[in-house]
C-alpha positions, 0 to 999 in steps of 0.5 A: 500500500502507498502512504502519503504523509503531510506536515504543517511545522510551526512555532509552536507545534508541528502537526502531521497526517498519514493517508493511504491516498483516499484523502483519509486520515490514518494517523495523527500525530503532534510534535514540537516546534519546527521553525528552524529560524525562531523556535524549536529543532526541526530534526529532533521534531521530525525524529519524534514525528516518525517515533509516534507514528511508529509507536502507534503502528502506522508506516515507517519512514521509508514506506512513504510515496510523497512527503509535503512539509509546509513549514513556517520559517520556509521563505526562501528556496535557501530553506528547502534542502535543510528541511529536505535533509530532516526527513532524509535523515529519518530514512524517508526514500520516496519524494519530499515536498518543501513548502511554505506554511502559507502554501499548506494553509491556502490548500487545506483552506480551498482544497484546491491550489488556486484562489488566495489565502490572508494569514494572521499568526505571529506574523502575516503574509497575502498569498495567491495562486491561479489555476496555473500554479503561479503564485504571488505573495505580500508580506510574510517576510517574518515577523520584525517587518511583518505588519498587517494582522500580525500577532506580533505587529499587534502586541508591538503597537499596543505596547507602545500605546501602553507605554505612551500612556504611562508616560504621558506622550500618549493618550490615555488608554485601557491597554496600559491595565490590559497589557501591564497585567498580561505581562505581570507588570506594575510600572512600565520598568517592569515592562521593560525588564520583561522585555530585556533582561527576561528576554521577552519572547517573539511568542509573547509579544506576539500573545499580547495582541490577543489583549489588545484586540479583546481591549478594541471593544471598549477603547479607541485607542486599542481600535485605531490599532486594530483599524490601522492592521486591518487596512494594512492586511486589506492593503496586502491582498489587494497586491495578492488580488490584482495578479489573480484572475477575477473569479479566483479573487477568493480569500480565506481567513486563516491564523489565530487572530482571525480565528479568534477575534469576531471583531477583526473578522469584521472589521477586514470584511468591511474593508473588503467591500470598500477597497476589493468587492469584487474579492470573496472571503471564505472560512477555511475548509481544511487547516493546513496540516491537510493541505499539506497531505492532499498536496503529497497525495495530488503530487502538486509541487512547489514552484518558487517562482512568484509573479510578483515581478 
């Protein structure tokens, strides 16, 4: 029998499928981070990937037709044979597919490869694919430029509004209180040593758009902030849209901070209708750890290549 298996590697977590084809999921398993450029250690990740697949009976390494990891912390083709070699060290013989998260979201949010994706997680990125397999993005250069919807863009405005208002530059605000508790602050100098000498993490940072969003409902500050994001991911898929074909101008919302948040969703479909109607927006079918499997199963490669030009 054929086994195909698909991987999403995040952050945080790394996710992974096992189909004999059929688009069923045989196994499931979960292991730790896998970016190799933030967090975590891709090979040990991937060597726990294929220690609880066999523990719970499932194929080995080297019984795999096609392998599709969608990692974040793919950018460039510079990231492909590092990723590659971590599955060939396990002893997978059959074909590795290497891809970016983006690309695993987009596919499991359509079930096809075509039509456009928005992400908002950590960081952010607009990708695009028509029904050639051309792609196009905006954003997703990582996290330190990314701005748009991302957790961490977020958490960075709100704390400079938070700070803002302790020392007066600023307006006042309900994000002052809301992220000075998330961060277990009583001063702003407490702000600072967390972010300093404790090493504030990007994945904290990135948490506290979390307060910043719940915060919007009540403060006009925290909603500028949220407005400003908004338009900047709008802004995004825009750039994304103009390289499609008009009837594939459908985008799925995927990434923690749309998920989460009835408030931004909102927000960016309004957006939407001022600056893109003729855009759809969609929720996602599949995450992406299936868009990375029906990928393996469909032998859909990746092509480098972007049209952005």
């Amino acid at each position: 029998m054929k086994w195909y298996l698909g991987v999403d590697g995040g952050g945080t977590k790394t996710l992974a499928y096992v189909s004999s084809g059929d688009g069923q999921v045989r196994w499931q398993v979960c292991t730790g981070a896998s970016n190799q450029h933030s967090a975590g250690d891709l090979r040990q990740s991937v060597a726990d990937l294929f220690e609880q697949l066999r523990r719970a009976g499932g194929p080995a390494a080297g019984e795999f037709e096609r392998v599709c990891f969608a990692g974040a912390g793919v950018d460039t083709p510079a990231d492909v044979p590092v990723c590659r070699a971590a599955f060939e060290q396990e002893g997978c013989t059959g074909k590795i597919m290497v891809c970016s998260d983006g690309l695993g979201a987009l596919v499991g949010a359509h079930g096809s490869r075509s039509g456009g994706v928005l992400i908002a997680g950590t960081g952010s990125i607009a990708l695009g694919i028509d029904a050639q397999g051309r792609q196009v993005r905006a954003g997703g250069w990582g996290y330190r430029t990314d701005g748009g919807c991302s957790g961490y863009s977020l958490g960075v405005a709100g704390l400079r509004a938070a700070l803002a208002d302790w020392d007066g530059s600023g307006p006042r605000t309900m994000l002052r209180a809301a992220l000075f508790e998330a961060l277990n602050a009583r001063t702003a100098y407490d702000v600072v040593d967390v972010l300093y000498n404790q090493n504030g993490s990007v994945t904290q940072i990135a948490s506290l758009a979390k307060p910043v969003v719940q915060t919007a409902a009540q403060d006009a500050v925290a909603l500028q902030i949220v407005r400003g994001a908004v338009e900047e991911a709008a802004a995004a898929a825009r750039a994304v849209a103009r390289r499609l074909p008009e009837g594939e101008r459908v985008f799925a919302l995927c990434g923690s901070v749309f998920e989460k948040s009835e408030l931004v969703r909102g927000e960016l479909e309004q957006a939407f209708r001022r600056s893109l109607p003729e855009a759809k927006i969609l929720r996602p079918r599949y995450n992406a750890a299936y868009g990375a499997l029906l990928m393996a199963e469909k032998d859909w490669d990746v092509k480098w290549e972007d049209e952005n030009g």
